[in-house]
Every structure is written in structure tokens, then in C-alpha cells.
C-alpha positions in Angstrom: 100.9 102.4 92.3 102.4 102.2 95.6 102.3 105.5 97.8 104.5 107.0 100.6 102.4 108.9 103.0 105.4 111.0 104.8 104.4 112.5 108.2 106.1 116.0 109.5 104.8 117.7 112.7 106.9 119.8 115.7 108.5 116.9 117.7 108.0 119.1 120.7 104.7 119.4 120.0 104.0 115.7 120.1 106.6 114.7 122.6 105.0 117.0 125.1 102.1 115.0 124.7 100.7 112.9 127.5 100.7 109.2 127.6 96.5 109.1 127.3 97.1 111.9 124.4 99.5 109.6 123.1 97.7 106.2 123.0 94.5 108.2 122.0 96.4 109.3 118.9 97.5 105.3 118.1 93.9 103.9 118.6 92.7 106.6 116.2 95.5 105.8 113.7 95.2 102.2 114.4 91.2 102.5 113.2 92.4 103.8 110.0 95.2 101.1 109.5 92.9 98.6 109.9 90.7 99.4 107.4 93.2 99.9 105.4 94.7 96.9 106.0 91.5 95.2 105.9 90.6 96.4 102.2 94.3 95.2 101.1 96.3 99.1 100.3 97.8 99.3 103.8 101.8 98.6 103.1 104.8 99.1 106.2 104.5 101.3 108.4 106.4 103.2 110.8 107.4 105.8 113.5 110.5 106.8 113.8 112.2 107.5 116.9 112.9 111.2 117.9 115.4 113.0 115.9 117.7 113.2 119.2 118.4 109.4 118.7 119.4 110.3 115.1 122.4 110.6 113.6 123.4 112.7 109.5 125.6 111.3 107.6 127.2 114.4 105.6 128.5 113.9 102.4 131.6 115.9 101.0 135.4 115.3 100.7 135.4 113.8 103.9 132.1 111.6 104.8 131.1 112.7 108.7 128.8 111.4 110.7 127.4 114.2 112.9 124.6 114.2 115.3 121.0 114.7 115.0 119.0 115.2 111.5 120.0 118.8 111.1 117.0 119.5 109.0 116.5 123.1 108.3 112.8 122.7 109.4 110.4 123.9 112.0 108.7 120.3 111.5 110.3 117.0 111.9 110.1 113.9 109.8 108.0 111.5 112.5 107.2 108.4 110.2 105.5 107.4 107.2 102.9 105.0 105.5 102.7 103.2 102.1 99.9 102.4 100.5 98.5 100.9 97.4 96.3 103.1 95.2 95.0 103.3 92.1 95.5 107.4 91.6 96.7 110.0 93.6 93.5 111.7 94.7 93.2 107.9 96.5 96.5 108.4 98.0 95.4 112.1 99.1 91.9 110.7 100.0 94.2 108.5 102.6 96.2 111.1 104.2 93.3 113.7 104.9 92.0 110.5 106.8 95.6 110.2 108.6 95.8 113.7 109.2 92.2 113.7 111.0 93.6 110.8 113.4 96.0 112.4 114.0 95.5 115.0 116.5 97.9 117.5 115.5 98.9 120.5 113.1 101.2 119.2 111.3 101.5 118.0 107.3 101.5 114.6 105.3 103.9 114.4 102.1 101.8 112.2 99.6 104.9 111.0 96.8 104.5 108.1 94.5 106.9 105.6 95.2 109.5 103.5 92.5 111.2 100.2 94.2 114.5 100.2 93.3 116.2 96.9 92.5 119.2 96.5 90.8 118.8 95.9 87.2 115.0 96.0 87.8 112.5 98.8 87.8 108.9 98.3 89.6 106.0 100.7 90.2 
């Protein structure tokens, strides 16, 4: 079963980092990812870009684009992982690993993932 590991901290928090806190953080993540990797359950990764370079699009009679995420939220949507596990407590196992490397207070959204493929459906 593939996992999405979804990773939510205070962007001002982690932007106010410095550039050695910074790079410390991706060596320490990048430890984990290659294990990961290495043992075949690491799928894409990414981090997303702050959410002042984002944009919403609303839904409603009339379809606006507005900018920023708007998220009613103290914590911001910074990136995610999959993986490949066989259960969930794996996938848990995972982020409590992530969340050590990370350096930060923030949470990790574990959430079974479905591809979705027209005509098709793969776990």
C-alpha cells in the first residue's frame, strides 16, 4: 500500500531558520531518504515552495483565482512523502522517523493513498 506522509509546520517558524539550520535539517532528512530509498518504500518526494508563491483556486458560481493558500491554519502544508508499506503502523513507524529529522514542532499527516486513473483503480 502506498502512503502519503503530509508535512504541516509554522512556515515562519522554518523560514526564519538559518541557512546551516536549514541544510542541517536536509542532511538529516536526506539520511532517512536514503535508507528508505535503499530498502525500496521511498516514493516522490517534495517541498513545496512557501505559501506566499501560492495561489487558491475557489470554487463557486464564479471560479476565482485568489492569492495565497488561505488555509484556516496556524500550520502550513510544507511538503510530503510517499512510501510503500505493508500496514500503517510501517507508515507511522516512517514518520516518527521524519518527524525526529526534522528539527521542528510541527505534525506529519500519515493517509493511505488510491492512484486515480481513469477507468482504473490501483492501491
Amino acid at each position: 500500500m502506498h502512503y502519503a506522509i503530509l508535512c504541516y509546520d509554522s512556515e515562519d517558524v522554518i523560514s526564519a531558520w538559518s541557512e546551516e539550520k536549514d541544510a542541517e535539517v536536509m542532511r538529516n532528512l536526506g539520511l532517512v531518504n536514503a535508507r528508505l530509498s535503499g530498502e525500496g518504500k521511498m516514493g516522490p518526494v517534495a517541498r513545496l515552495m512557501p505559501t506566499t508563491a501560492a495561489v487558491t483556486l475557489r470554487k463557486g458560481r464564479d471560479t476565482t483565482v485568489i492569492d495565497g493558500p488561505f488555509a484556516e491554519t496556524k500550520e502550513q502544508l510544507l511538503g510530503f512523502y510517499t512510501v510503500e508499506c505493508d500496514t500503517l503502523d510501517e507508515a507511522v513507524d516512517i514518520a516518527r522517523e521524519l518527524a525526529g529529522a526534522s528539527g521542528s514542532a510541527g505534525c506529519f499527516e500519515v493517509r493511505p493513498m488510491m492512484a486515480f486513473i481513469p477507468d482504473q483503480r490501483v492501491s
